[in-house]
C-alpha positions in Angstrom: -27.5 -63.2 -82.3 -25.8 -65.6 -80.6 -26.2 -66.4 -77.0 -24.7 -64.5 -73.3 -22.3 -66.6 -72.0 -23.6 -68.4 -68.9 -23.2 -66.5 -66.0 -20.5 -67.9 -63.0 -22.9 -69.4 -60.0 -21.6 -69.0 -56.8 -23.5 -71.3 -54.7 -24.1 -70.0 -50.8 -24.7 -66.5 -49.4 -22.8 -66.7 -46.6 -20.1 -64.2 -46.0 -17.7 -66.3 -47.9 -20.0 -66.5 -51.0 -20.8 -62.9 -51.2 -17.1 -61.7 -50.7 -16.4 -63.8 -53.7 -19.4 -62.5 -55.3 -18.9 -59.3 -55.1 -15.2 -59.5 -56.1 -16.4 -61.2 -59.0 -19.0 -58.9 -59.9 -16.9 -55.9 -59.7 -14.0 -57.3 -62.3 -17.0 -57.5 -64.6 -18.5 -61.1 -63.9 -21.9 -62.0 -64.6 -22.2 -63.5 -61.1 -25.5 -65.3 -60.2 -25.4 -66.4 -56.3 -27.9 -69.2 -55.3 -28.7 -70.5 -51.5 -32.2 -71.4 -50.2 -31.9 -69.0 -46.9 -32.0 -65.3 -47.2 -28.7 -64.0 -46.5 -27.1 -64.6 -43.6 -28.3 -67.7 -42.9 -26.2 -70.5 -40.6 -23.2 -70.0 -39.7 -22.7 -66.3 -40.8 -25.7 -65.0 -38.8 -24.9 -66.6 -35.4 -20.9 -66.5 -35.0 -19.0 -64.6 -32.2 -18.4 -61.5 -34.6 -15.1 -61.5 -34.3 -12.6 -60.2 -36.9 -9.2 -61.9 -35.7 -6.5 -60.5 -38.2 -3.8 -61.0 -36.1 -4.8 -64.5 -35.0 -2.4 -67.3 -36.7 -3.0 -70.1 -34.2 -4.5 -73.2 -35.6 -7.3 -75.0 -33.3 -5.4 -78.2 -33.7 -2.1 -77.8 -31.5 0.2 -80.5 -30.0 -0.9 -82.9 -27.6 -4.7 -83.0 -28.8 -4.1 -86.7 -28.6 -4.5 -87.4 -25.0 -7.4 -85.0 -24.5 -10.0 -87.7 -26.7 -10.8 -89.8 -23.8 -12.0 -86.2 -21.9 -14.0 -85.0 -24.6 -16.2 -88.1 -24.9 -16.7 -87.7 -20.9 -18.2 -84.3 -20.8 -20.8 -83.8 -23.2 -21.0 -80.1 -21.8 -16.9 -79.3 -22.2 -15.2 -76.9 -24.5 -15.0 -79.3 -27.1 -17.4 -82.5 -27.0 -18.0 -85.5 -29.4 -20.9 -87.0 -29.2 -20.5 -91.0 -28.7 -23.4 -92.1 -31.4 -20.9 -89.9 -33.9 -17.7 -90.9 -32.9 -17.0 -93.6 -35.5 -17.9 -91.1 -38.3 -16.0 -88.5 -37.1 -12.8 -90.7 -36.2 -11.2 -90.2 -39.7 -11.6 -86.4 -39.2 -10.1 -86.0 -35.7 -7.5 -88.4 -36.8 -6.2 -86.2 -39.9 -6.6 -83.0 -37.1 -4.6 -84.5 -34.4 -1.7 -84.9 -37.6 -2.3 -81.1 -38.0 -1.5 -80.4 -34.7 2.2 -81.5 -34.7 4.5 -78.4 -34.3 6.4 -79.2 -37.9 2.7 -78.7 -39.8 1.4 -76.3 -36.9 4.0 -74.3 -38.1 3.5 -74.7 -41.5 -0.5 -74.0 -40.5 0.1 -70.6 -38.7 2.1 -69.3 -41.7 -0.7 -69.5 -44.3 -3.4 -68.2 -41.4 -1.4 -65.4 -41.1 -1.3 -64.6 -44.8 -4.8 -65.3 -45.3 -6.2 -63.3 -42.4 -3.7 -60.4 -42.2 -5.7 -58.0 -45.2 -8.9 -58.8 -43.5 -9.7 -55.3 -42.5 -8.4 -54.1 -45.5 -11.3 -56.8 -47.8 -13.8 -55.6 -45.5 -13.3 -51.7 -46.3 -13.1 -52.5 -49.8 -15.9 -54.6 -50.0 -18.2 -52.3 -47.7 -16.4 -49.0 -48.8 -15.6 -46.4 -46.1 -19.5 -45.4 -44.9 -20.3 -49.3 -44.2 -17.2 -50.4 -42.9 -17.4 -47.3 -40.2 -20.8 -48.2 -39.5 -20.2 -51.9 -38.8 -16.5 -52.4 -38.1 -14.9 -51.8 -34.8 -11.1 -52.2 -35.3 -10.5 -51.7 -31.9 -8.6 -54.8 -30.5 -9.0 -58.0 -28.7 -7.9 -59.0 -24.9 -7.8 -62.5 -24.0 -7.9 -63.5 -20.4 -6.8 -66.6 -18.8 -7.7 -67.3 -14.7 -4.1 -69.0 -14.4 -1.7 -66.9 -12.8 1.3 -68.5 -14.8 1.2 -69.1 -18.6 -0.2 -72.3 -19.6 1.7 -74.9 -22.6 -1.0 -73.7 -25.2 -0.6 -70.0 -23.7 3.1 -70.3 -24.4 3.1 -72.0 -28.0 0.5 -69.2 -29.0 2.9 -66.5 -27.9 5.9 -68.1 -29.7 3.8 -68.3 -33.1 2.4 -64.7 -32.5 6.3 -64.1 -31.9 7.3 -65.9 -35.4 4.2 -64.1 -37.0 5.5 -60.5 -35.7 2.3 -60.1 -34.3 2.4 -57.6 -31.3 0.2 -57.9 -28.1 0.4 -56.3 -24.3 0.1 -58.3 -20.8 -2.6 -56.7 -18.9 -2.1 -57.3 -15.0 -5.3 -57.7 -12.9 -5.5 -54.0 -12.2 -5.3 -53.7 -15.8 -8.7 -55.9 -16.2 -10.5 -54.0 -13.9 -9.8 -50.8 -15.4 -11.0 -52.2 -19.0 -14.2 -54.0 -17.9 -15.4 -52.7 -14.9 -17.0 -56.2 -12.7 -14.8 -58.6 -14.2 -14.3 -61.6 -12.0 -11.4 -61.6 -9.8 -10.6 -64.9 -10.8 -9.3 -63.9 -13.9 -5.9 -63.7 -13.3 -3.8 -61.6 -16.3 -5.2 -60.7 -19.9 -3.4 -60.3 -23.2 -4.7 -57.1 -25.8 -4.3 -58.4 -29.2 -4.5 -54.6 -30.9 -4.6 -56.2 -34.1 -8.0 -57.5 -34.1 -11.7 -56.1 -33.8 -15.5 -57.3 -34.2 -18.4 -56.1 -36.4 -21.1 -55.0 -34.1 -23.4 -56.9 -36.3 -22.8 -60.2 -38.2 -26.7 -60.5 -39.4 -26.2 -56.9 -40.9 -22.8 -56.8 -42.0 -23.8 -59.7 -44.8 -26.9 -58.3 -45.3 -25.1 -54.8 -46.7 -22.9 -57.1 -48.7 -25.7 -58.7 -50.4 -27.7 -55.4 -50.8 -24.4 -54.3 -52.5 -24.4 -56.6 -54.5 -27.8 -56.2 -55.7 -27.6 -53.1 -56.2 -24.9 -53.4 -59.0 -26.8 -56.0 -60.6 -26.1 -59.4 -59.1 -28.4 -61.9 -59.1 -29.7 -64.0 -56.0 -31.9 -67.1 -56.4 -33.7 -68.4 -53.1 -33.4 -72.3 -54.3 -31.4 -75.2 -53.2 -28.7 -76.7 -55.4 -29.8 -80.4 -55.5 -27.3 -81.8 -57.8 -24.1 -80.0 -59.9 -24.0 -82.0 -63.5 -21.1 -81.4 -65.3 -21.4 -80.4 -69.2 -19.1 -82.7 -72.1 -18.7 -79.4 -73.8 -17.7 -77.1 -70.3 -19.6 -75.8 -67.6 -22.4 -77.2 -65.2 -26.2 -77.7 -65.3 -27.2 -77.1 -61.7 -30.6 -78.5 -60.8 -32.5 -76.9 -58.1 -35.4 -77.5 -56.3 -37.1 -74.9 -58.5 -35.3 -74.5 -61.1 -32.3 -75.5 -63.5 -29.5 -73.0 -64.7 -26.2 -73.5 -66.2 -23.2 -71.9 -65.9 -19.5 -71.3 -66.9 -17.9 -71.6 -63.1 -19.2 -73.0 -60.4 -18.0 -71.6 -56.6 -18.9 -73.9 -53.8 -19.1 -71.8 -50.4 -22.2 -73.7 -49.0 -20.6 -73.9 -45.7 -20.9 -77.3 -44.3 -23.7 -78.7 -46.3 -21.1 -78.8 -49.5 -19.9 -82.2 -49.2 -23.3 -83.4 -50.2 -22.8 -81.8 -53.3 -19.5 -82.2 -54.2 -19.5 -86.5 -53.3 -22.2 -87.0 -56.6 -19.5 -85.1 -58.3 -16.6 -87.6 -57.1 -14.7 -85.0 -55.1 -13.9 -86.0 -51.3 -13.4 -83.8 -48.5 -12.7 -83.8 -45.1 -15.0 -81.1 -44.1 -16.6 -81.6 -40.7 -19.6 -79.5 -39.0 -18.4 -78.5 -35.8 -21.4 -77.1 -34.3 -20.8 -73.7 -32.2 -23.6 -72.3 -30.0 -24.4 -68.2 -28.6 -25.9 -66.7 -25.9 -27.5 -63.5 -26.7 -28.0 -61.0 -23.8 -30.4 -58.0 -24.8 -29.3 -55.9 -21.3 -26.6 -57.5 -20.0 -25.4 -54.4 -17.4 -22.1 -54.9 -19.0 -20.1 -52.5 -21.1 -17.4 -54.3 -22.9 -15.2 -51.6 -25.2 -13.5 -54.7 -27.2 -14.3 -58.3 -27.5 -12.8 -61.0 -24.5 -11.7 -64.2 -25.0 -11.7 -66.2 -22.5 -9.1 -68.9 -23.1 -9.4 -70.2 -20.0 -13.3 -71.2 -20.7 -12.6 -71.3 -24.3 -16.0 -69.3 -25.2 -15.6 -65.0 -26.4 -17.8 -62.5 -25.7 -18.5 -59.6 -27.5 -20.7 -56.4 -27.3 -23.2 -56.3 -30.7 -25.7 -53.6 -31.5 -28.5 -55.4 -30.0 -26.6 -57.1 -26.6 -24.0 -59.5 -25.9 -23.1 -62.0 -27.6 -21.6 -64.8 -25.8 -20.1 -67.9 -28.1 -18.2 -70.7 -28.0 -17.7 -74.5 -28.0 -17.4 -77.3 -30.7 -19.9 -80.3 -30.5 -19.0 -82.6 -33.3 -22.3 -84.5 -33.8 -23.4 -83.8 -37.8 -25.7 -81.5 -39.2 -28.8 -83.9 -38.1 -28.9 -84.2 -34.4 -30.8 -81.8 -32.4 -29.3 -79.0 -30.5 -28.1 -79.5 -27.0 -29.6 -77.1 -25.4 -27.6 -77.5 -22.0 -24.4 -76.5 -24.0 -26.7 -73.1 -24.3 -26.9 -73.4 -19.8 -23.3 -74.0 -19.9 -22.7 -70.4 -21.8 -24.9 -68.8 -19.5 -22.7 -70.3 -16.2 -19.8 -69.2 -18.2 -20.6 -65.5 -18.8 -22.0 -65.3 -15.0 -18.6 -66.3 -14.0 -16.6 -64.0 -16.0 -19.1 -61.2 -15.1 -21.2 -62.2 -11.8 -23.5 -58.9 -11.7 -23.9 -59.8 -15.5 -28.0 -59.5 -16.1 -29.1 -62.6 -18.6 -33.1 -62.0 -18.8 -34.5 -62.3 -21.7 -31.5 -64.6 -23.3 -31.5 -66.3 -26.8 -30.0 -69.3 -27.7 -28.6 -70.7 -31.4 -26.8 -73.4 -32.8 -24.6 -73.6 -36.1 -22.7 -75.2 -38.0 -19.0 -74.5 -38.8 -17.4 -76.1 -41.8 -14.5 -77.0 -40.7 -10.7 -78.8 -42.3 -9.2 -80.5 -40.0 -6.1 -78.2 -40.4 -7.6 -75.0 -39.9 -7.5 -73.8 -43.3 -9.9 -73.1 -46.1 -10.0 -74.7 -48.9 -9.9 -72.3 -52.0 -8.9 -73.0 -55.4 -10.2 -75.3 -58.2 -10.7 -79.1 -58.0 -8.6 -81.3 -59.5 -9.6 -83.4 -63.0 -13.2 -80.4 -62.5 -12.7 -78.1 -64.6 -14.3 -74.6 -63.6 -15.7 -75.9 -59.9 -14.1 -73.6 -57.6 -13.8 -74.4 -53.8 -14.5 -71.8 -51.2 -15.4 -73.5 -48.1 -14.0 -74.7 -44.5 -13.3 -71.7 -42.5 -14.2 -72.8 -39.3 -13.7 -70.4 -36.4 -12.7 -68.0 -39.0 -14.9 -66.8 -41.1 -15.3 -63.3 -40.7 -12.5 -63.0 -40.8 -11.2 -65.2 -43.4 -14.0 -64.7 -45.8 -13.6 -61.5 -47.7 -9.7 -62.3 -47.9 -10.8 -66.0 -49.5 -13.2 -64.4 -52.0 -11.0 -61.8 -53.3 -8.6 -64.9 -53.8 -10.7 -67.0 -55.3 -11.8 -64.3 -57.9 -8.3 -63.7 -59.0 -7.5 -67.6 -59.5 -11.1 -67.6 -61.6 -9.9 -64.7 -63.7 -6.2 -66.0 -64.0 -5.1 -63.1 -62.6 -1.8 -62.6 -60.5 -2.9 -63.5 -56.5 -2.7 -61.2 -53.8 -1.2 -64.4 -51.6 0.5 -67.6 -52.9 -2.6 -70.4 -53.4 -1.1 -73.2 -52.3 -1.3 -73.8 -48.9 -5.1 -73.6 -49.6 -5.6 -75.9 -52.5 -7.6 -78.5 -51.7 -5.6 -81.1 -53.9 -3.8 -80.8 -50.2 -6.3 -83.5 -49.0 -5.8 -86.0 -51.6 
């Protein structure tokens, strides 16, 4: 008898890695997922929670340039670099400030808006109707700023919404008060985004995925992937730290810890870890009925099953240096601003890591001159919401099948 074709290996079991698995599994894939932290470890346990599919505005946006000099100043600001990291990262922010010219910004916003607009729709398949009611909450978005007038970036977002035919409502001050009852009266005029929504819970909204996925007979292996050796004849090897399995695809959705599997392999991305940070507040005395985002602050808050979550900020520093815990303090000044009765005993802190492009979107397709190594990786700010969309993309291009979007604008032969 001969032998059962190696199975496809998806390798993380993040919410990206599990959409795909799952999409795989269920066009009749042997689909074996491997990652050595029980789902959902980094960056899909600690985000903000937010499912933004009517967001197509890039985090690169004109005038970025003039705005270095600040961010190596403040170590505590919205966005910070450490020094020690700068010259490492300088190729990075280079290639984003080019993203953020209006041509390619353009260009940028387009492809988000493809990507993220069925994001409700993945999640309900994925889950199916019981799970997605249970963790879902399409209920809309409202952004606040503490300006009275609209701001440069505040105008470019609403011409791109605009272009996007995305629809949204001013909210006046009264308006604020009426939604979240002990808002600050320094925020000024709001914006609902009815679009967009939150899963009350990011730890257990992966976790059903993955139980899912057990359930119909997937495969998870608690290992870590130390090196991908292509086969002359097809395929991979993959040693782990345990154990060594082969398969006929390979999907890379590790997150940001990819590149140091994919450089052995001769494939070069510019994937940087921009490192995010949450406050969670067990009884916070607030009652939020949608998530905020607070653009003025640049951090979002949003009510979870078990508190508030408060999250925000990009530290670009590498996966190796310890968290900076006073960018933790800085959340907590924040969300006692926005909300000054706002109760913040018994807080926890976390640090992650985004994988991030430098243009804002993922990279999903096969690598060039690699036959059968499938990328699925650098979501950024965007993961929940770009994740289940991404896997069932990246399980249509493994099967050959007609896509649900055009590829292209996510291909990472974009970097070359």
């Amino acid at each position: 008898m001969a032998d059962a074709p190696p199975p496809t290996v998806v390798i993380g079991a993040g919410v990206v890695g599990l959409s795909t698995a799952l999409y795989l599994q269920r066009s009749g894939r042997e689909v074996v997922v491997i990652d050595p932290l029980p789902p959902p470890g980094g960056a899909s346990f600690g985000n903000a929670g937010m499912i933004s599919a009517d967001t197509a505005v890039p985090i690169a946006l004109p005038g970025m340039l003039r705005k270095i000099p600040s961010w190596l100043a403040d170590p505590l600001g919205p966005l910070a670099v450490r020094p020690s990291y700068f010259p490492k990262a300088l190729p990075w922010l280079m290639r984003w400030i080019a993203a953020g010219r209006l041509p390619r910004v353009l260009e940028i916003s387009d492809a988000m808006r493809a990507l993220h607009k069925d994001a409700f729709l993945c999640w309900k398949e994925l889950l199916g109707p019981q799970h997605y009611g249970d963790l879902v909450r399409p209920v809309g978005q409202v952004q606040v700023w503490e300006s009275e007038t609209e701001t440069e970036s505040a105008r470019l977002e609403r011409m791109l919404r605009e272009r996007q035919g995305i629809p949204s409502q001013p909210l006046t001050p009264d308006d604020l008060r009426q939604m979240f009852p002990g808002i600050s009266p320094k925020v000024r005029r709001g914006l609902l985004m009815p679009g967009n929504g939150y899963t009350v819970s990011p730890q257990r909204i992966v976790q059903t995925l993955h139980r899912l996925f057990i359930e119909a007979g997937g495969t998870l292996l608690a290992e870590n992937v130390m090196k991908i050796v292509p086969r002359e004849a097809g395929g991979y090897d993959l040693m782990t730290t345990v154990g060594f399995h082969r398969a006929t695809e390979i999907v890379m959705a590790a997150g940001a810890r990819s590149v140091r599997l994919l450089e052995p392999l001769g494939v070069r991305v510019p994937l940087e870890t921009e490192r995010g940070y949450h406050v969670m507040l067990p009884t916070p005395n607030v009652a939020l009925t949608t998530t905020i985002s607070h653009k003025s602050g640049s951090f979002g808050v949003t009510p979870m099953e078990h508190g508030l979550r408060v999250a925000g900020t990009v530290e670009i520093a590498g996966l190796e240096a310890p968290p900076d815990e006073r960018r933790n303090q800085a959340l907590l000044a924040n969300i006692r601003t926005l909300f000054p009765d706002v109760n913040t005993e018994g807080h926890r802190f976390w640090m992650g890591f985004r994988p991030s492009t430098p243009d804002s979107l993922p990279m999903l397709g096969e690598v060039a001159r690699r036959p059968g190594l499938f990328l699925a990786v650098g979501h950024g700010h965007f993961g929940m919401t770009g994740g289940p969309p991404s896997g069932r993309l990246v399980a249509q291009l493994i099967n050959r099948q007609p896509t649900s979007i055009a590829p292209a604008p996510y291909s990472p032969a974009r970097f070359r």
